[in-house]
C-alpha positions as CSV (number, residue, x, y, z in Angstrom):
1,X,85.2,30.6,63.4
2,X,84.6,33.9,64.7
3,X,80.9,35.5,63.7
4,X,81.4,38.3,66.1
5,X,81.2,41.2,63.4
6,X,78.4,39.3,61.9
7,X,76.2,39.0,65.2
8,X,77.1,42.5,65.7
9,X,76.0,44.0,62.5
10,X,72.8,42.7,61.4
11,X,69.0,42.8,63.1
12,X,68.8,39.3,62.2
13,X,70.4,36.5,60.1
14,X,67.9,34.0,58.3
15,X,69.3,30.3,57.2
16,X,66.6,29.4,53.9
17,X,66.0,26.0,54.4
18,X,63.3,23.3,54.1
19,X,61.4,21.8,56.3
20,X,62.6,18.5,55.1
21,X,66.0,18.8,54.6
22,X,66.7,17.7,58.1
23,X,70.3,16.5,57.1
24,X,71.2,20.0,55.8
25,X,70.0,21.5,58.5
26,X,72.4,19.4,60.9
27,X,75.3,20.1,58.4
28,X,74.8,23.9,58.5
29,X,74.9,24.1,62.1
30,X,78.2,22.9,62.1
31,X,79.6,25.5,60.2
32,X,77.9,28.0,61.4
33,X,78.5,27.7,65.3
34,X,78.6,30.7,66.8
35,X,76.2,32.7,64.3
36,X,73.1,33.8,65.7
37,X,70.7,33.0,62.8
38,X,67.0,31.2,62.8
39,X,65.6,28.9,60.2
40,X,63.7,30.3,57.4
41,X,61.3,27.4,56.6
42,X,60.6,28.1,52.8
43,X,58.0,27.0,50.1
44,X,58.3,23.0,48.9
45,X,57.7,23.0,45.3
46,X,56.4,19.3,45.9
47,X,53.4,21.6,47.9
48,X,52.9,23.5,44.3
49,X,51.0,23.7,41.2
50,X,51.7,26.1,38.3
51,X,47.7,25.9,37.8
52,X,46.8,26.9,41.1
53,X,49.9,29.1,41.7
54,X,48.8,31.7,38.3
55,X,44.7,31.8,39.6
56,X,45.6,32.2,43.1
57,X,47.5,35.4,41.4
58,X,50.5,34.1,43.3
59,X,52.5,33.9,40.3
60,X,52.4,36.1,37.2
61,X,53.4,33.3,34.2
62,X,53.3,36.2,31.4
63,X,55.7,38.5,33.1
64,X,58.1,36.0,34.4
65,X,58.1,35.1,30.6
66,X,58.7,38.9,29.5
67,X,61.6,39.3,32.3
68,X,63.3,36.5,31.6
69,X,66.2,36.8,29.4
70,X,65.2,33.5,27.4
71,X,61.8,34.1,27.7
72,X,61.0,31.1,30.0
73,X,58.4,30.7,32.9
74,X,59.7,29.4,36.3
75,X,59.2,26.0,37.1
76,X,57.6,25.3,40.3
77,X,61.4,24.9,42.5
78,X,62.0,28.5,41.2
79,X,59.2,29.9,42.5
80,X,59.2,27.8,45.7
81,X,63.0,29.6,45.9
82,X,61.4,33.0,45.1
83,X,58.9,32.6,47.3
84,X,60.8,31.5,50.1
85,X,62.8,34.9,49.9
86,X,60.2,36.8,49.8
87,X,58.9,35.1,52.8
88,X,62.3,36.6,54.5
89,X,62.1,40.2,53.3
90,X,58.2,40.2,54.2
91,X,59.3,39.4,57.9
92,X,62.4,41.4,58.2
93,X,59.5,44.4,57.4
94,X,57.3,43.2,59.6
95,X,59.7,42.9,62.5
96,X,61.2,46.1,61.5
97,X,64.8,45.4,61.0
98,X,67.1,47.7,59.3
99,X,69.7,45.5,57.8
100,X,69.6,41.5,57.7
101,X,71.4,38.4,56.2
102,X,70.4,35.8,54.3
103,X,71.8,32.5,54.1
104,X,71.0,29.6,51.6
105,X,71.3,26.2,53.5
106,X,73.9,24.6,51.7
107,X,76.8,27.5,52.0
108,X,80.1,27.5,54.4
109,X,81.9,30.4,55.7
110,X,85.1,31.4,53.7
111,X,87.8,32.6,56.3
112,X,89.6,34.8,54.5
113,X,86.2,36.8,54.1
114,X,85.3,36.4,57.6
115,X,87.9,38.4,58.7
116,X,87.7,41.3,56.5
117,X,83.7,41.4,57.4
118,X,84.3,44.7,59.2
119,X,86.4,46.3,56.9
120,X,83.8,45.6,54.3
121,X,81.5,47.4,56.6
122,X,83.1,50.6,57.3
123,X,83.3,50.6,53.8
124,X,80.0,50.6,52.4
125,X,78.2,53.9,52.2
126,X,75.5,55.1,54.5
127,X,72.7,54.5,51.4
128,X,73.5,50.7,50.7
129,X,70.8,48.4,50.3
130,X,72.1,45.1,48.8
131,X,75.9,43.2,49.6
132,X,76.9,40.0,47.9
133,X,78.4,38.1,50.1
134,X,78.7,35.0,47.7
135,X,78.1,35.3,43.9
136,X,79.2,34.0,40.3
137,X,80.7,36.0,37.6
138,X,81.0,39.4,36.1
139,X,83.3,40.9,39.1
140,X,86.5,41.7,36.7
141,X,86.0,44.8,33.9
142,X,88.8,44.4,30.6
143,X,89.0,45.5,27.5
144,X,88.0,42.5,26.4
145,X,84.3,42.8,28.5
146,X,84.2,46.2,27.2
147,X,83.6,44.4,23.5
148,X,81.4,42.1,25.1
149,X,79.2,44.8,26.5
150,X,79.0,46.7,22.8
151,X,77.6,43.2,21.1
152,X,75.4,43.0,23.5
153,X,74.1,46.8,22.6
154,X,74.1,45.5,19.5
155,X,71.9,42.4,19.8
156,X,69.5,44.5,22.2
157,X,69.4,47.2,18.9
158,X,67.9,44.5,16.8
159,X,65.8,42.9,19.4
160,X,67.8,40.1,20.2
161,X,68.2,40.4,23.8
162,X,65.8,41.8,26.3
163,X,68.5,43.4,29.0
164,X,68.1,47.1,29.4
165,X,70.9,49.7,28.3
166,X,71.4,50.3,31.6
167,X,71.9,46.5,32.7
168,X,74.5,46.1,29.8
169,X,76.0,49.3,30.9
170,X,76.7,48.0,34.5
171,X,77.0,44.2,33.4
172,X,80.3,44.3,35.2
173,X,81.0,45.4,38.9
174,X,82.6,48.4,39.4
175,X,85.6,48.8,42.1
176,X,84.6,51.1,44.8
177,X,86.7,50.4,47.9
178,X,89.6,48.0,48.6
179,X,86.7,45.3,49.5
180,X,84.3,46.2,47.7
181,X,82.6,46.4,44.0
182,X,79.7,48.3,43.0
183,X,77.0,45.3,42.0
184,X,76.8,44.0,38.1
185,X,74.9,41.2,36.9
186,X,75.6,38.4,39.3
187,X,74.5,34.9,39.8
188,X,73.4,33.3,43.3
189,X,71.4,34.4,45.8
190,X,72.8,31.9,48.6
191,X,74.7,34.7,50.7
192,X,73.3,38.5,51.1
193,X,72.8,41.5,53.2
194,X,69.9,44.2,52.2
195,X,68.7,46.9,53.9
196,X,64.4,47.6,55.0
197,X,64.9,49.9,52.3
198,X,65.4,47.1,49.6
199,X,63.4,44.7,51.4
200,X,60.6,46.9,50.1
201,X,61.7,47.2,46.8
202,X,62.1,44.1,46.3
203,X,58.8,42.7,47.7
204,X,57.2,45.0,45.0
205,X,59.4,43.7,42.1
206,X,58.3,40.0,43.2
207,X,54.4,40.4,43.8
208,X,53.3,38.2,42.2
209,X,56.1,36.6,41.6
210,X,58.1,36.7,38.2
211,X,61.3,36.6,38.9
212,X,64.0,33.3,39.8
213,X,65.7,35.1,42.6
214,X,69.3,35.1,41.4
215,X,67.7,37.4,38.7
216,X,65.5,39.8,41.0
217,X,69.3,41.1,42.4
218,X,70.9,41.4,39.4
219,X,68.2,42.9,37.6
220,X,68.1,45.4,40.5
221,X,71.1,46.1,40.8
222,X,72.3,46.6,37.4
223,X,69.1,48.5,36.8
224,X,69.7,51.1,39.9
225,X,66.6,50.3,41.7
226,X,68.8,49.2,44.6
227,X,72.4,50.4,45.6
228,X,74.3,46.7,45.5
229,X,77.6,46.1,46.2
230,X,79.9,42.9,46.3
231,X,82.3,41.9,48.5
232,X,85.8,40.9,47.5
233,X,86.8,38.2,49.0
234,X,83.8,36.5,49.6
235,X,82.9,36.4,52.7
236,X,80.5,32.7,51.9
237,X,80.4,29.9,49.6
238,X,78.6,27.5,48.3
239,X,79.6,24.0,49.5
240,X,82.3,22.5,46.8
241,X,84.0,25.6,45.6
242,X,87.6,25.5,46.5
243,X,88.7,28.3,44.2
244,X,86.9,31.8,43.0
245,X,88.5,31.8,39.2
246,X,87.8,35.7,38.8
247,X,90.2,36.0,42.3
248,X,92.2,33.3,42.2
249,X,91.8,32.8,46.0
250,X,91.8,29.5,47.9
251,X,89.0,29.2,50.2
252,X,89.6,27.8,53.8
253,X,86.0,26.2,54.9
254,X,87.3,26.1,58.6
């Protein structure tokens, strides 16, 4: 697998891992031979207590409870996840990068994706700050999630749903170039690119800590506090996905 344009590209690529999961640590190396990326040792949620977490004003219970759409707090592996990317974008500022990637440790390259990497590139405009490089859902705009998009202005009307206009508004990606999307709402936050620009933002938005991290990117990208966009094809995966059902593409893991 060639990770030339990837190398070439970014500052610095960070692999999220634990500093237990020795056996993932092993896998990942194999498929990623050839990237030049460092571990990212993250936060253990066996090492946390919601207790000690909310008086340490490490975590803010209330607002992760007004931002999330079911009004649930994070559990102590969310915020050990959320922690552990803040950890990245805290260093990528303190080392002064200007673009980075982040890797989750259980993802695989997607060939297809690869190889488009630098066409993605050129594509992007010069004031990007976020690119999916793996995600779940929302990529396709219809008719159909046009009506989907006015019942959910109508529950938010009547207080039944705590998503912005704007978020509903931009629920669905956007095409901008042959590769790429203008960011929705998205799930996973296993496989992305941000600028020093977001890093910032987004280390605001999560001290203390409120939101899961799939959530921080969506909210702020739907929202337009950061300039997302998605890939298309994916460029990663996570490990056991053989098919992207909004694409239709098969997904080569070698």
């Amino acid at each position: 697998m060639d990770f030339t344009p990837l190398n070439s590209f970014f500052d610095s690529i960070y692999v999220i891992t634990l500093e237990r999961e020795t056996e993932r640590q092993q896998k990942i190396a194999t498929a990623l031979e050839g990237l030049n990326y460092t571990f990212s040792f993250g936060i253990d949620k066996k090492d946390l207590t919601i207790d000690d977490l909310i008086e340490d004003k490490i975590y803010d219970e209330q607002r992760a409870i007004a931002v999330h759409p079911e009004d649930k707090p994070m559990n102590t592996g969310q915020i050990g996840r959320s922690w552990s990317h803040r950890l990245v974008y805290e260093d990528m500022l303190k080392n002064g990068y200007k673009k980075i990637l982040i890797l989750e440790d259980h993802i695989v390259p997607n060939k297809e994706g690869l190889a488009l990497f630098e066409e993605m590139t050129k594509e992007l405009p010069a004031d990007w700050e976020l690119l999916y490089l793996d995600y779940y859902k929302n990529l396709r705009r219809s008719f159909k999630t046009w009506f989907i998009q006015q019942g959910y202005h109508f529950k938010r009307l009547f207080g039944k749903l705590k998503w912005s206009a704007e978020t509903i508004n931009n629920l669905y990606a956007r095409k901008f170039k042959e590769h790429l999307f203008i960011a929705g709402v998205h799930d996973f936050a296993s496989a992305y690119a941000i600028t020093n620009t977001a890093a910032k933002k987004l280390v605001d938005l999560q001290t203390p800590l409120a939101f899961v991290s799939d959530d921080l990117l969506a909210h702020a990208c739907s929202n337009k506090l950061i300039h997302g966009f998605v890939s298309c094809p994916k460029v990663f995966l996570q490990e056991g996905q053989l098919q992207d059902k909004k694409t239709k593409a098969d997904y080569v893991e070698e």
